[in-house]
Each structure stands twice: as C-alpha cells, then as structure tokens.
N, C-alpha and C positions, 0 to 999 in steps of 0.2 A: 504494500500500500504506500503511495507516494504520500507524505506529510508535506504540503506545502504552507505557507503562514494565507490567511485571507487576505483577500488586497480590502483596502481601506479607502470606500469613495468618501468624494469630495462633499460640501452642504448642497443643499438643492439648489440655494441661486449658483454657487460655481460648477455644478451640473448643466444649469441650463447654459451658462456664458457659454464652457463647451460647447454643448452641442450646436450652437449659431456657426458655432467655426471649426469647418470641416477641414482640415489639415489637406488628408488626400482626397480628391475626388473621380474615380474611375467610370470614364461610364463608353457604355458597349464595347470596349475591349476585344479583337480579335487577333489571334496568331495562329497562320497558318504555316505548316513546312511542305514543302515538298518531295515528296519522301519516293518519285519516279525513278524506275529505271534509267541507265543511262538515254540518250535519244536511240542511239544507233541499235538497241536493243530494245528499244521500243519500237521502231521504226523493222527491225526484223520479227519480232515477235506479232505486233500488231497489240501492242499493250498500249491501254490510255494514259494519261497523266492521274499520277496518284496524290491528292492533297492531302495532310493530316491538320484537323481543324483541332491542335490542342486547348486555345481560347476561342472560344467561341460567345460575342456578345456578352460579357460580362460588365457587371455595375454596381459600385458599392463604396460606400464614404468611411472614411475613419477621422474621429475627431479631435482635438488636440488632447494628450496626456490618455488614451483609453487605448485596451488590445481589441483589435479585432483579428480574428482565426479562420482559417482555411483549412478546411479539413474534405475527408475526401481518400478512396482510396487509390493504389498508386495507379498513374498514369492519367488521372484526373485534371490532370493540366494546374494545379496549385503552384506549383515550383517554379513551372514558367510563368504564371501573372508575376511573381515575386522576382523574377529577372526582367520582365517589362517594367515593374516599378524602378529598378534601380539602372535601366537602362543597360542591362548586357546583350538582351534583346530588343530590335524595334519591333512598332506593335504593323499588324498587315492593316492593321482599322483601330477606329475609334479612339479616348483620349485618354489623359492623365497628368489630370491638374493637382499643382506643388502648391499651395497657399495661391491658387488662384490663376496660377500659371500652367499653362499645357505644355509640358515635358516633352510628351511622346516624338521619339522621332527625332529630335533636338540633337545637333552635330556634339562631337567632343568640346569645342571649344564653348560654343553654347552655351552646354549644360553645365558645364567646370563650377561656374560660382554656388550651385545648388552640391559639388560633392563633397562638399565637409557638413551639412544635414542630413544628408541621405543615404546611409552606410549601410552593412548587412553582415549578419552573422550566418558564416556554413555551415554546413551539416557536419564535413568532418573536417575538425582541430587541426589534423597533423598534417593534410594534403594544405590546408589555406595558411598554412604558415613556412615562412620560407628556412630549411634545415639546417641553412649554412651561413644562417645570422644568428646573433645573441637578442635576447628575447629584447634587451633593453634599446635595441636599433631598428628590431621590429614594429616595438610600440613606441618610438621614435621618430620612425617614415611621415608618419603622419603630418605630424607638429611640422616638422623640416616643409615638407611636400608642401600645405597652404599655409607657409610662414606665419604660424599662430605665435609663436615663440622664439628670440631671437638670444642665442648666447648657447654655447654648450653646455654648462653648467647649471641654464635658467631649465633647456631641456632636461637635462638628466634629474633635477628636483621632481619636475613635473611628470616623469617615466615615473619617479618612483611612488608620487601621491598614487599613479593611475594603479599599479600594482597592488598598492594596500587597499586604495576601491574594492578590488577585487579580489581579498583576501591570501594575498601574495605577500610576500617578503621584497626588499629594495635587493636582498643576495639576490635573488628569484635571477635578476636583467643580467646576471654574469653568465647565464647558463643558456643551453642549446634546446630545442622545441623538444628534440628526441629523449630528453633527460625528466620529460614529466611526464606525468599522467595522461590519460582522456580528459577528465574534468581538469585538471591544472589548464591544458593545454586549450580547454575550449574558454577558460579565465582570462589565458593569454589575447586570445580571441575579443575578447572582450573590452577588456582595457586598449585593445588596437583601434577596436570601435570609439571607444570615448575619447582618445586621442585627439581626435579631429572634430570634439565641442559637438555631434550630430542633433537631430532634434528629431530624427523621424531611422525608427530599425526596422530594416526587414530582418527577418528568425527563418532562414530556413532548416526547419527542425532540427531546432540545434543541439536538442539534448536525446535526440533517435540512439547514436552511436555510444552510449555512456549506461554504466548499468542504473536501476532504479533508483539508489540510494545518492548516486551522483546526479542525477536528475533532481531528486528534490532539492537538492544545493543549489545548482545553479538558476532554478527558477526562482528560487529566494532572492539568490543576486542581483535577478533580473525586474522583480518585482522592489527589490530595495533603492538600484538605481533608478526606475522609474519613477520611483518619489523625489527622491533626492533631483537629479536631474531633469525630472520632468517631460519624460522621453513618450514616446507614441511608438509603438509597436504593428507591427501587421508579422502574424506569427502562423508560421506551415508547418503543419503536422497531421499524422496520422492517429495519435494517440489521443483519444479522447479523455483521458484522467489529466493528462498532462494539459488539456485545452480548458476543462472544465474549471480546473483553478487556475489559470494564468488568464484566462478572456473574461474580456467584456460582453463583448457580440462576437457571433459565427458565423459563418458564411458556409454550408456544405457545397462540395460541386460534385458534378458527374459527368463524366465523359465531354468538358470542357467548358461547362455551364454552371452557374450557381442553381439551387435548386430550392434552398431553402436561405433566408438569414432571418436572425429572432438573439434576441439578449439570451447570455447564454445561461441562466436559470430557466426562463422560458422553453427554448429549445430543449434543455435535459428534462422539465419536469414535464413540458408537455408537447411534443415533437410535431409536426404537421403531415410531414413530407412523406410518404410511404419508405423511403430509401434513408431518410434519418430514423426512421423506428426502427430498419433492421440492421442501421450501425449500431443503435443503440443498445439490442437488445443483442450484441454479440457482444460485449463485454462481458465476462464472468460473472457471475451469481457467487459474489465470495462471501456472501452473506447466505446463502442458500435460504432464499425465501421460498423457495418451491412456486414462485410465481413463471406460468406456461409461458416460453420465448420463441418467437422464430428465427432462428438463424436467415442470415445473408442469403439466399437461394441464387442457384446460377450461376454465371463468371460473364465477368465484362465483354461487351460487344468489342469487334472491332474496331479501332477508333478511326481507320481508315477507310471503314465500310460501315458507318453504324447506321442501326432501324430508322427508319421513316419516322416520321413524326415523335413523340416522345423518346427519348433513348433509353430512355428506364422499362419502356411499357414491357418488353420481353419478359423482367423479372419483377414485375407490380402484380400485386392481387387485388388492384384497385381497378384495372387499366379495361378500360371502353372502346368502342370503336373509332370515338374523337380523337383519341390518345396514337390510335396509327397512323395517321395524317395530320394531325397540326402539334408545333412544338408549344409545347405552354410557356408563356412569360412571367415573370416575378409579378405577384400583384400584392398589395397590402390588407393583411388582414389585422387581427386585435393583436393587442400584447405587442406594439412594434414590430410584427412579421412581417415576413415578405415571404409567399409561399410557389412556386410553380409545377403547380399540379391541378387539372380540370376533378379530380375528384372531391379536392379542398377549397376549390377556391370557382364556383360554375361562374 
C-alpha cells in the first residue's frame, strides 16, 4: 500500500482565483505518424499509406498550482500529448496555449524564452541523466544554460540548496549518476528540474520504474515542492493508486482520445465512463470486500486500424448501434465531468 501525505487545498476564494486562470490550455490536439511502408514497397506491394492517429482531438485545461492526470493504458497516446506539451513533438493539428500563448509548432528559437517554465521529469533516472558528469554539473547545466546565476561559487551554493530540496547531501554533487539508487537518481532528476526556477512539470511516470516504497517518497517530494514552489503539474501514469493521491483532476484516454475527465474523488467514487469502471475495478480487492468486479475484457484494437465509430464499442457492454458509427464527444455532465459516451450522456 503506497502511504502518501494528503495534499492540502487552498481556501475557496484562492480556489476560485485559480480556476479563472488556466495555466495550460489544450484544445483539439492531434498527432498523427506515419507509420507506411517504404514507397517502393508500397508501390510493389500495392499497400496504402498507413496513418497512426496517436492524438486524436484532445482538450483539456490545467490551472495554476493543481495536478491534472493522464491515465490510460499503454499505447493510449498519454506520453505523447506530454511530449506535444513540452515540445519534443509538433502537434499535426490543433493548439496549446502557455499563459495564453499558443506554443504549438513554435520554432527553437521561438519557444526558448518559455524553456526554463516548462520542464519535465522521465520515466527513467539513469537513461535522462548524462553518466559521464558529476551530478553537481548536471544540476548545474541548467543555471549556466538561461544565465539564472552568474559566478561559480554563487552556482555551486545554489546546486547544493537544490540537493537538500531534495533530500540529498551537498557530498551527493561529487558523485557519478551510476553511484545511486532509482529513487536517488530520479531526486537527481528533480533538483535538475528546479534548477531552471520552472512553473509548469510535465511527470512522465516518473515513479513507474522505482519499487513501491520508493514511490511513496518521491511523490511526497513532489507534493512538498509543489507547495513550496508553487508548481503545476500535468502527470502520466498508468497506476491508478499513484494518481488517486497525487491529482486533482483526470483525464482517462483511449486509443488517443480522452474519454472521461471528472475531479479525481468524483471519478474514483463514482466513475461515468464504461472503460473507467473497468480500470477501476481491476485494481485488487486488498480489502477483500467480496464486492462482484468485472475485469478489463478484451485487448486493445488496432490503433492503426481501429473500429468505426466509438473505439471502445468492441469491448463496452453498454454499446448500441449509435456507438458503431459516430464517435462520441466530451460533453459536461454534474460533479464537473466531462463524459464521452452516448450511453451516459444521450
């Protein structure tokens, strides 16, 4: 069982000031790859052009200082919105506004003044850090990089505050990536993030690779910095114990769509979506309430070939004849939901 601390909202008027001001703002979101044969063997074969539509129209706001989660399982396309936000990928459609401004698409030089705000934590520690540096030039790069801090000395202070941020030692900066842990090493991670003063993290699943008990550390960390610093989160994950105490609001996807989002006590205590009731009810009964579950049924469609209309409808025990021909759209129901299903929402 992960123990993590509660996060600690704000009063209702600095709730509401939030919500007026939506940090990020994504709306219709699409990335497409092309995932075709060479021509020349397409052109022997008589093969068509194969698209893979990992985004697919997606839309959805995050507010200043709140998580919002992505969850979804894998191949759901989460990872990649999370590389459109940070710009690794350009998006094929639609936008993605920073405080008001639309990112997307935006050359290197462009975007530069927005990349000491808009940082992001990997999935794994030891590949995202480079082996053949000492951790203290690591979380270094940064400062140096957007000349936050000028003087060797003024730096080296400030490596070593960011270390004990993050429950590190100042010895910590003499040592090589390979000489720590998982969890040290996703610390080091971390403190390279705050290096560069950011205001908005993308998490991709950062705490997957790490055993449980290191997991509930680091989302302590992550929840501690977030107060102190006052940080905004947009956070991918598959593990819904790990989502349910780190978020605010969720976002489920499916085969490159959101399908459900709802605050995330809402969503766990009362689900909409037919495809978030049977993530939900695939987590372990480790309470053995003897309450009837239905497992996840099926396996994910092709995402290169997926169903006509609904992309769920194959494995819904909701799913009508509407459902094979039109795709359903996010529409708002109570409890701040957004639901996209014709059996929930006619």
């Amino acid at each position: 069982m992960i123990e993590v601390q509660n996060r600690v909202p704000g009063t209702r008027e600095e709730n509401a000031a939030v919500a007026e001001l939506p940090l990020l703002q994504v709306s219709q979101l699409k990335r497409y790859f092309d995932v075709s044969a060479p021509f020349l063997n397409r052109l022997i074969e008589r093969q068509p052009v194969q698209i893979l539509k990992a985004v697919d129209d997606v839309s959805f706001q995050i507010c200043k200082g709140e998580t919002f989660s992505l969850v979804g399982e894998s191949g759901c396309g989460k990872s990649t919105v999370a590389k459109l936000v940070v710009g690794l990928y350009a998006p094929t459609g639609g936008s993605i506004a920073y405080e008001g401004v639309n990112i997307a698409g935006l050359g290197r030089k462009q975007i530069a003044p927005l990349r000491s705000r808009i940082q992001m934590i990997f999935q794994d520690p030891y590949s995202s850090l480079n082996p053949r540096w000492r951790v203290k030039d690591i979380i270094g790069e940064p400062i140096k990089a957007f000349g936050l801090i000028e003087g060797k000395d003024a730096i080296a202070r400030r490596v070593e505050e960011l270390l004990e941020y993050v429950k590190l030692t100042p010895e910590d900066g003499e040592k090589y990536p390979h000489e720590f842990s998982g969890g040290q090493r996703q610390r080091i991670s971390i403190a390279r993030v705050l290096a560069s003063q950011p205001q908005f993290l993308v998490c991709d699943e950062p705490t997957s690779a790490l055993d449980v008990s290191v997991q509930a550390q680091i989302l302590n960390l992550m929840l501690d910095l977030q107060r102190e610093f006052k940080l905004t989160y947009l956070f991918i994950s598959h593990d819904l114990a790990v989502v349910y105490h780190i978020s605010d609001r969720v976002g489920i996807m499916y085969l490159g769509r959101l399908v459900e989002v709802a605050p995330v006590k809402t969503l766990f205590g009362r689900p909409r979506h037919p495809y978030t009731r049977m993530l939900l009810e695939a987590i372990p009964d480790i309470e053995m309430t003897g309450k009837k579950r239905t497992a996840v049924g099926g396996e994910v469609p092709n995402p290169i070939n997926p169903p006509p209309g609904c992309a769920f409808h194959p494995r819904c025990p909701l799913s009508n004849e509407r459902c094979l021909t039109e795709i359903p759209v996010l529409k708002p129901i109570e409890d701040d939901t957004l639901v996209a299903c014709f059996a929930v929402v006619k």
